[in-house]
Structures are given as structure tokens and as C-alpha cells.
C-alpha positions as CSV (number, residue, x, y, z in Angstrom):
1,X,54.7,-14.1,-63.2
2,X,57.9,-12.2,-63.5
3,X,57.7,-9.2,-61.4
4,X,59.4,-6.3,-64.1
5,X,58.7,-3.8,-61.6
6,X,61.1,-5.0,-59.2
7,X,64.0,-4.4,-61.4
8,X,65.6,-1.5,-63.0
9,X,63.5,1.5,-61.9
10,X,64.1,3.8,-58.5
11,X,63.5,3.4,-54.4
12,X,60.4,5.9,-55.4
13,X,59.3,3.7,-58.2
14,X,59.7,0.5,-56.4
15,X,57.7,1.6,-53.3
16,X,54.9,3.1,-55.1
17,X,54.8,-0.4,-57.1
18,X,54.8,-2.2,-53.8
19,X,52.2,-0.2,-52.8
20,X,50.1,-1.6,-55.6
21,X,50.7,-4.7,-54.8
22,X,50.6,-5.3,-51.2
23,X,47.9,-2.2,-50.3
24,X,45.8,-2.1,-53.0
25,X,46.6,-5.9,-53.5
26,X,46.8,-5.8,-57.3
27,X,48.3,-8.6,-59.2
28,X,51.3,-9.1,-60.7
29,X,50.4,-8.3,-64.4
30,X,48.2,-5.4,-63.4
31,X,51.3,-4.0,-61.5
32,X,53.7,-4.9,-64.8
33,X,51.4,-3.0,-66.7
34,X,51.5,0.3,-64.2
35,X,55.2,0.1,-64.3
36,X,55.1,-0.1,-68.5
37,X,53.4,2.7,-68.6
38,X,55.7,4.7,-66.1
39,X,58.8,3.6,-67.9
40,X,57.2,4.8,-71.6
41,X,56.3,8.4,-69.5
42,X,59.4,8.8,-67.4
43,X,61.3,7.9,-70.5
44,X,59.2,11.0,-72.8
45,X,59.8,13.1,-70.1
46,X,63.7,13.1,-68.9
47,X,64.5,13.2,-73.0
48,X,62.1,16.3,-73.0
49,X,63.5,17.9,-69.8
50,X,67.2,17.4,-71.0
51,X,68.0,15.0,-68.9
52,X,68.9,12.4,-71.6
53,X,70.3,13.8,-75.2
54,X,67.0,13.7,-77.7
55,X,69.1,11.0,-79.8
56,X,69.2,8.4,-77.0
57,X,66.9,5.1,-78.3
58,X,64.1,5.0,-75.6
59,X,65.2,1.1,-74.3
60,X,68.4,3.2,-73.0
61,X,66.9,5.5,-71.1
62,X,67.7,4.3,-67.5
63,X,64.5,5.1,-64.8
64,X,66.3,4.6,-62.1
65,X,66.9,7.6,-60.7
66,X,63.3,9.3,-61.1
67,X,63.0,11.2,-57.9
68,X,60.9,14.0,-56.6
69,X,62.8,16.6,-58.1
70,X,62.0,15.5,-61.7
71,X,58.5,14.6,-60.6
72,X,58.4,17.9,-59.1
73,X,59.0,19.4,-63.1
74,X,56.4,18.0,-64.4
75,X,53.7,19.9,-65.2
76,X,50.1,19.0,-66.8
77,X,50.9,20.6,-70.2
78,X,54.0,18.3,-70.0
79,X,51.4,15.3,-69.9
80,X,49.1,16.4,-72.7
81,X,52.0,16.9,-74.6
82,X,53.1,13.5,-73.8
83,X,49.7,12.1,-75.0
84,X,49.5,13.7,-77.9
85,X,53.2,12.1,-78.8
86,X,52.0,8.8,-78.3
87,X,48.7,9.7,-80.4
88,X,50.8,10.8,-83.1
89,X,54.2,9.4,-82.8
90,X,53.3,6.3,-81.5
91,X,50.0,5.4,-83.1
92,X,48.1,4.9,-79.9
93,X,44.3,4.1,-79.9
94,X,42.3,6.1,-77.5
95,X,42.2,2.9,-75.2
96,X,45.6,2.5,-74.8
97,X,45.9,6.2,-73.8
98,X,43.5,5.9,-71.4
99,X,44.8,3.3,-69.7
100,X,47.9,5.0,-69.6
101,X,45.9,8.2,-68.0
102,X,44.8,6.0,-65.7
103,X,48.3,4.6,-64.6
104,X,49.5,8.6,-64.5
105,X,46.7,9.6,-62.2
106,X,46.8,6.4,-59.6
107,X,50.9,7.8,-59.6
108,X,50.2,11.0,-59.0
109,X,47.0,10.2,-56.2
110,X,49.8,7.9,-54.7
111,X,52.3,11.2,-54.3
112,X,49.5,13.6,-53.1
113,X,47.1,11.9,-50.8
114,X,49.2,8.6,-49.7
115,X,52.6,9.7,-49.2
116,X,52.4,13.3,-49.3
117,X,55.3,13.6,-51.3
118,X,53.1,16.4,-53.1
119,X,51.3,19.4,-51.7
120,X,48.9,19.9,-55.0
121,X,48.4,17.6,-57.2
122,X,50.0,18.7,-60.5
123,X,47.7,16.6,-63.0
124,X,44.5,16.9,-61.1
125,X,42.6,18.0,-64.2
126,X,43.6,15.4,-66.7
127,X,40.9,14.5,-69.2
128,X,40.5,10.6,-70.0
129,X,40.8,10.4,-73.9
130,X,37.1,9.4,-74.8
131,X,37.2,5.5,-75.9
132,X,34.5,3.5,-78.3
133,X,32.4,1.4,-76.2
134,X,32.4,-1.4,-78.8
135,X,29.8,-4.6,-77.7
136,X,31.3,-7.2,-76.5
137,X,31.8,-10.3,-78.9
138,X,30.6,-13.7,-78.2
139,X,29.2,-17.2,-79.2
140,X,25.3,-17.9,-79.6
141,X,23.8,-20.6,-78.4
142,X,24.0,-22.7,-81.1
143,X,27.8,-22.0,-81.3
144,X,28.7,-23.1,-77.7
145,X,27.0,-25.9,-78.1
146,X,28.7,-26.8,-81.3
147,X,32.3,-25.6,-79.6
148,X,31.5,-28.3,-76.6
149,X,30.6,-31.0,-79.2
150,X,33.8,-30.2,-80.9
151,X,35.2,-31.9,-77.5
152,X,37.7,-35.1,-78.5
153,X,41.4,-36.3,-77.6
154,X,42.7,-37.7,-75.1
155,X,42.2,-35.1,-72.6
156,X,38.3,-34.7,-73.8
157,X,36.9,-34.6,-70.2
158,X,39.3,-32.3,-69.0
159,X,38.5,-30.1,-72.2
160,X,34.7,-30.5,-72.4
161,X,35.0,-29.5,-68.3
162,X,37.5,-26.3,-68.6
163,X,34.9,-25.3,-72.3
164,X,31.9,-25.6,-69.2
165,X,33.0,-23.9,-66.8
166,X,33.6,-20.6,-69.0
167,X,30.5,-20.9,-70.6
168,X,28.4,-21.6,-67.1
169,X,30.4,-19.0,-64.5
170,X,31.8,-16.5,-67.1
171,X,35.6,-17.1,-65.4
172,X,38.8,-15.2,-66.4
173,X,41.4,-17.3,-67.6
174,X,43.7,-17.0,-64.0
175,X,40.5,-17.8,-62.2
176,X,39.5,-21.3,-64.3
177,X,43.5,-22.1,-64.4
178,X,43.6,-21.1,-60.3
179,X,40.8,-23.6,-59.4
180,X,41.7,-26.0,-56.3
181,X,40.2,-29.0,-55.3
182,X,39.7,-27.7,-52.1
183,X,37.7,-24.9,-53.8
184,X,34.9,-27.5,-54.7
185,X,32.1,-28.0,-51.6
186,X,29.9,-31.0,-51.7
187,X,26.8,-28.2,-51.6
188,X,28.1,-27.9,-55.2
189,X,29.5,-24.4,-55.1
190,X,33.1,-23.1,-56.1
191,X,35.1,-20.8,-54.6
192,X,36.7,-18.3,-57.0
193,X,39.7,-16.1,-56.6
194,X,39.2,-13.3,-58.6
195,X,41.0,-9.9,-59.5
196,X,42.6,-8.5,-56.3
197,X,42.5,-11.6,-54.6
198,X,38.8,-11.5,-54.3
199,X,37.1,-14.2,-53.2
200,X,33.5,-15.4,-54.7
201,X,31.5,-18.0,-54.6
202,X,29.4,-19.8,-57.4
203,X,26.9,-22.3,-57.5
204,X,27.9,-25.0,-59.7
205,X,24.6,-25.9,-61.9
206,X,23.9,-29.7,-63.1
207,X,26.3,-29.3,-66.1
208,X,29.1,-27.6,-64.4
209,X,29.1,-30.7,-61.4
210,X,28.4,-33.3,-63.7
211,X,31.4,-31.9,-66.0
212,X,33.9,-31.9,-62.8
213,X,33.1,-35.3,-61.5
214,X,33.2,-36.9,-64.6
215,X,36.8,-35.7,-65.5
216,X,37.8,-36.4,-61.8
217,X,37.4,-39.8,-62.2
218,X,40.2,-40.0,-64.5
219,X,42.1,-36.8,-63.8
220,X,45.6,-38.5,-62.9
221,X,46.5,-38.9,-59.1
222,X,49.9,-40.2,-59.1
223,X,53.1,-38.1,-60.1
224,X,50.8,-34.9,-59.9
225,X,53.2,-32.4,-58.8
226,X,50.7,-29.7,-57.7
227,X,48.0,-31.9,-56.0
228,X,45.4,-29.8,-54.9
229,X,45.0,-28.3,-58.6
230,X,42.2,-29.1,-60.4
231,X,43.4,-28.7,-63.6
232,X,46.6,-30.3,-64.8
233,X,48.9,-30.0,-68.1
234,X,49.8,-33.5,-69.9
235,X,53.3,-33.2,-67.7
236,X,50.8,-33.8,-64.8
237,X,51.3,-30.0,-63.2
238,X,48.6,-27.1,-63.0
239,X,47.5,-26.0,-66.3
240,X,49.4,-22.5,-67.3
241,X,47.0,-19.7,-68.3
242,X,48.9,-20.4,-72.5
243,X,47.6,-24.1,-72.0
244,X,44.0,-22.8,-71.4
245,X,44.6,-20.5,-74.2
246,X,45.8,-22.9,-76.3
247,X,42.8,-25.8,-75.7
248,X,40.5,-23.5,-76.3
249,X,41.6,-22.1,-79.2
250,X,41.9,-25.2,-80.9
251,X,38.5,-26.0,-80.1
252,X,37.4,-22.2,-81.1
253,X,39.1,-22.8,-84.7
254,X,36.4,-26.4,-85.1
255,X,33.3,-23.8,-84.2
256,X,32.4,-21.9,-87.9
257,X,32.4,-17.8,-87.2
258,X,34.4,-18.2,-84.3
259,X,38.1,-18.9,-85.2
260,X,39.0,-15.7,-84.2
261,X,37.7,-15.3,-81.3
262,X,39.7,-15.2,-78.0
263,X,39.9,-17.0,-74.5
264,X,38.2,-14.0,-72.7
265,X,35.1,-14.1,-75.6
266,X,33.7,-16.8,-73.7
267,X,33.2,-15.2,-70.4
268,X,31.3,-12.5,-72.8
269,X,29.0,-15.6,-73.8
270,X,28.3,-16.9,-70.8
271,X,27.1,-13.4,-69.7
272,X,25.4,-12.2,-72.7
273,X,23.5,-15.9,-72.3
274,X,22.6,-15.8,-68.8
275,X,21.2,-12.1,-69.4
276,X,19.6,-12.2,-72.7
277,X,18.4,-16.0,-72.7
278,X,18.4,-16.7,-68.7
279,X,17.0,-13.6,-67.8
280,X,19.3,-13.0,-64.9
281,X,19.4,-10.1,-63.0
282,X,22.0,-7.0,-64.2
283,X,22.7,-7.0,-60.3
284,X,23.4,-10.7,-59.8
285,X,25.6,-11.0,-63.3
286,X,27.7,-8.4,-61.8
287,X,27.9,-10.7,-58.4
288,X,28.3,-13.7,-60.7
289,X,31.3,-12.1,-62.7
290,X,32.9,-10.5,-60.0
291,X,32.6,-6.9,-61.4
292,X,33.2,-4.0,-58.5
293,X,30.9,-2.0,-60.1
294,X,28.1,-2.2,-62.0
295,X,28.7,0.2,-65.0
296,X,31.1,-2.5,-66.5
297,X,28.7,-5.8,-66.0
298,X,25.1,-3.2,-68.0
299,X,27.5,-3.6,-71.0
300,X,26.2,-6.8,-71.2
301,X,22.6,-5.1,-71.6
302,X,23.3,-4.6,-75.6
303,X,20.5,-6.1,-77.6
304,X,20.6,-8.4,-80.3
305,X,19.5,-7.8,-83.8
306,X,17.1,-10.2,-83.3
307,X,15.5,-8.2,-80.0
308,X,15.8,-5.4,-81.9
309,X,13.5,-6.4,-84.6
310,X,11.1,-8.1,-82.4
311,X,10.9,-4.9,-80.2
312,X,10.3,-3.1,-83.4
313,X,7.2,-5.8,-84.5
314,X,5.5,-5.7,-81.4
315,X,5.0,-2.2,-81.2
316,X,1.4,-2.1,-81.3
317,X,1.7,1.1,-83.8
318,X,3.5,-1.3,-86.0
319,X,0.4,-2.4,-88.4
320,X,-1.0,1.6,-88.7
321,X,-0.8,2.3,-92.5
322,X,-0.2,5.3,-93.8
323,X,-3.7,8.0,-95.4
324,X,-3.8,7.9,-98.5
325,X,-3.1,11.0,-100.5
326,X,-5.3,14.1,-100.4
327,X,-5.2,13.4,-104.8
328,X,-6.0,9.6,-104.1
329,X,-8.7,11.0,-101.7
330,X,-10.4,13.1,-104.5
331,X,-10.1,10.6,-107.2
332,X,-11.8,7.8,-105.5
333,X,-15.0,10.4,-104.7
334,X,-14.9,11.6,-108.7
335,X,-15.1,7.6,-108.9
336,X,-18.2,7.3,-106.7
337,X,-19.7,9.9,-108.5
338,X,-19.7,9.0,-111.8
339,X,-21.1,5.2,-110.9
């Protein structure tokens, strides 16, 4: 991936990136998306300060000479003035903001407590802009088995094994597209490369191994250009993460109620399934998904309709009926009486 960070912005910019990179060993996107973020603030605040005239377009508003003496300007009215521009101005959703207050305060952490640039920390106090916790979406059961008999072409076991893996170890994209031959053992496990660079390992159940052997017999061996990949592209290379998106979208757009689904919804499916239908263990999904903590994996905890309903039926208050009216009550006694 292209590294945008490494262009275009200052010495204090680029080390603090670096930092992110090699210390904290985030990837490259993560790090892009850091540095987009910075670029859209620094921008706001050297045409607020003056530094820029307020009729200058934002893509000409150079970053590269952001030093601690404009950082040193900046207070924390500054940044909630900042937010509420891109709320208003900008039109963006409380997600987008957060993330955003979350690039702003790793900066700012990175200035205080790692390079001491900073004596006091200047947006400490920074509220997170409160975001809707929406359930994730995903395929039932009957769906992803529909979407793997959807499987055809001329690269159907490659497909049906790439559709398998999601739906058995809940991968991310980079991980299924990352996959080496060498990460295969003969005790049937996987070794995964996850966010981070952190390693996990997975036990491959009788579908996923029966899935990988069968396309190995007649995954191409000469002319491959990356050898130990497990995955390769029709030019015979390791699948890019837009090939994965792309074969499994068209396969998505054969399943009914799930054309619009992306990629990433069938690492929701293979979780919601192996929680609400497998029964597995909040603790080991969050192992299994390669989650650092284990707030994000219990969003997986949602209950279906269908649980819903059935918690609701089994109540054993559910068949107590209602007394009758004190009027009923009297009337049916007058009735008695006069018999």
C-alpha cells in the first residue's frame, strides 16, 4: 500500500507517523488514515489561525511545516470548534468524528507522554462524539449455504475455499488474501496475521481442510510468481484484497437479501453463527477473531428476532390470563342466582 504519510507533511508529522508504524506496529492503511485525519485538522486550523488566507481551497493548504509552535496554539475550544465544522460544514456522522477524536488524542498522547514535546496535554478532556451501536449485518444459515452453492467458473474451488474460510474463521480481508502455504500445519491449524502484525492460530475444522486440499490439487504450480501464497489471481500472483472483494461480491449478488452486503459482512456471519448456533464461548470468539478486547467481540451477543420471541414464549408467566372484570364478576353471580 502506498504510504501517503511519507510525503508532503513535516519532520514532526513524519516521525510521529513512523512512530505508528514501527512502535505501535500499525499498518499501512491504519497509519494513512491517522495522517488523513491530521491533514483535514492541520488544514482547519492554520486557515483559522491566519496562517493561510480563509479563501485558500483546503487541497492547497501545504502541512509541511506544522511545528510545535502552531501545535503549541492550539487550544481545546480550537478542537471543538473544529468538530463542530465538520458536523455542520462537512456533514460528518458521529462515527467519522470519532474516529477522528481518536486520531487527535493518539497525536496529542504521542507529544505529551512519548516525546515530551508537551508539558500538559492541551486536549486532555476531549469528549468522543457518542456513536449508534448499530448490530452487525450478516447471512443466516440458510443464506451461506445458498452463497457457497452459488460456487461455479473456472476458479470454483478456489472460490468455494476463499467463501469457507470467512464463513468458518471469521478472517478480515488482508488476513484470507495474506494466507501462506507455509501457514497451513499438517495438525490442521492456520496461522493468521492479524491487525498489528498479530499472530493467531486457528483450527481448521473438516470443511475448512477439505476446502484447502481440494483446491490445492489444482491450484496452479508453474509460473506462480508469489509461491508460497495460497491464494493466486488468474495472472497466477497473490490475490489483491479488490480480487477477494470482487469474488465475493459476485457470489453475494447470486444469494437473494444479500446483494448488498459487503466483504467484511461475512466475518459478522461466521461469528454471529458460531455464537448464536455453535454456542461458542464470548471469550473464545474474541480469541477466534483476534479482537484485543472483549467489549468489541459481546456485540456479537445481539439476539435474533427469533430468540427474542422464543425467550418471550417460554416465560413460564406466559400462559397467565388476565381476571375478569369486577362487572363480569357480578354478572356471572346474578346468573347463578337466578338459575
Amino acid at each position: 500500500m502506498k504510504k501517503e504519510y511519507s510525503m508532503a507533511c513535516s519532520p514532526l508529522l513524519r516521525e510521529f507517523f513512523g512512530y505508528l508504524e514501527v512502535v505501535k506496529g500499525r499498518s499501512a492503511g491504519t497509519v494513512n488514515e491517522y495522517f488523513v485525519d491530521l491533514r483535514a485538522f492541520f488544514r482547519y486550523i492554520k486557515r483559522e489561525k491566519g496562517y493561510v488566507p480563509s479563501s485558500l481551497p483546503d487541497a492547497e493548504i501545504a502541512i509541511d511545516d506544522v511545528d510545535m509552535d502552531l501545535i503549541r496554539r492550539i487550544t481545546l475550544l480550537d478542537v471543538y470548534e473544529y468538530f463542530a465544522h465538520t458536523k455542520n460544514d462537512r456533514g460528518n456522522t458521529s462515527t467519522t468524528r470519532a474516529r477522528k477524536t481518536t486520531s487527535l488524542r493518539v497525536f496529542f498522547k504521542y507529544l505529551t507522554d512519548i516525546s515530551h514535546r508537551l508539558e500538559v496535554n492541551p486536549i486532555q478532556g476531549l469528549d468522543t462524539p457518542k456513536t449508534k451501536k448499530a448490530l452487525p449485518k450478516y447471512l443466516t444459515l440458510e443464506q451461506s449455504m445458498e452463497l457457497l452453492n452459488s460456487v461455479s467458473g473456472d476458479f470454483a474451488l478456489r472460490d468455494y475455499c476463499m467463501l469457507t474460510l470467512f464463513l468458518n474463521c471469521g478472517l478480515r480481508r488482508a488476513e484470507l488474501a495474506g494466507i501462506n502455504l507455509s501457514d497451513i500445519s499438517s495438525d490442521r491449524t492456520l496461522r493468521v496475521v492479524g491487525k498489528g502484525n498479530k499472530e493467531r492460530i486457528l483450527y481448521l475444522n473438516d470443511a475448512c481442510w477439505n476446502a484447502i486440499n481440494a483446491y490445492l490439487e489444482v491450484r496452479p504450480r508453474d509460473g506462480v510468481r508469489d509461491r508460497d501464497a495460497l491464494f493466486l489471481s488468474a495472472r497466477r500472483q497473490r490475490i489483491t484484497l479488490q480480487g477477494v472483494h470482487y469474488v465475493v461480491k459476485r457470489y453475494l449478488s447470486r444469494v437473494p437479501g444479500a446483494e448488498n452486503l459487503s466483504t467484511h459482512k461475512l466475518r459478522h456471519t461466521a461469528a454471529t453463527l458460531m455464537y448464536q448456533q455453535g454456542g461458542t464461548d464470548i471469550r473464545v470468539l474474541k480469541d477466534i477473531l483476534g479482537h484485543e478486547n472483549l467489549g468489541t467481540t459481546e456485540i456479537y451477543t445481539h439476539l435474533s428476532t427469533k430468540q427474542i420471541r422464543e425467550a418471550a414464549e417460554n416465560n413460564p408467566l406466559s400462559s397467565v390470563k388476565p381476571p375478569k372484570p369486577k362487572h363480569a364478576e357480578e354478572k356471572s353471580k346474578q346468573d347463578e342466582d337466578e338459575t
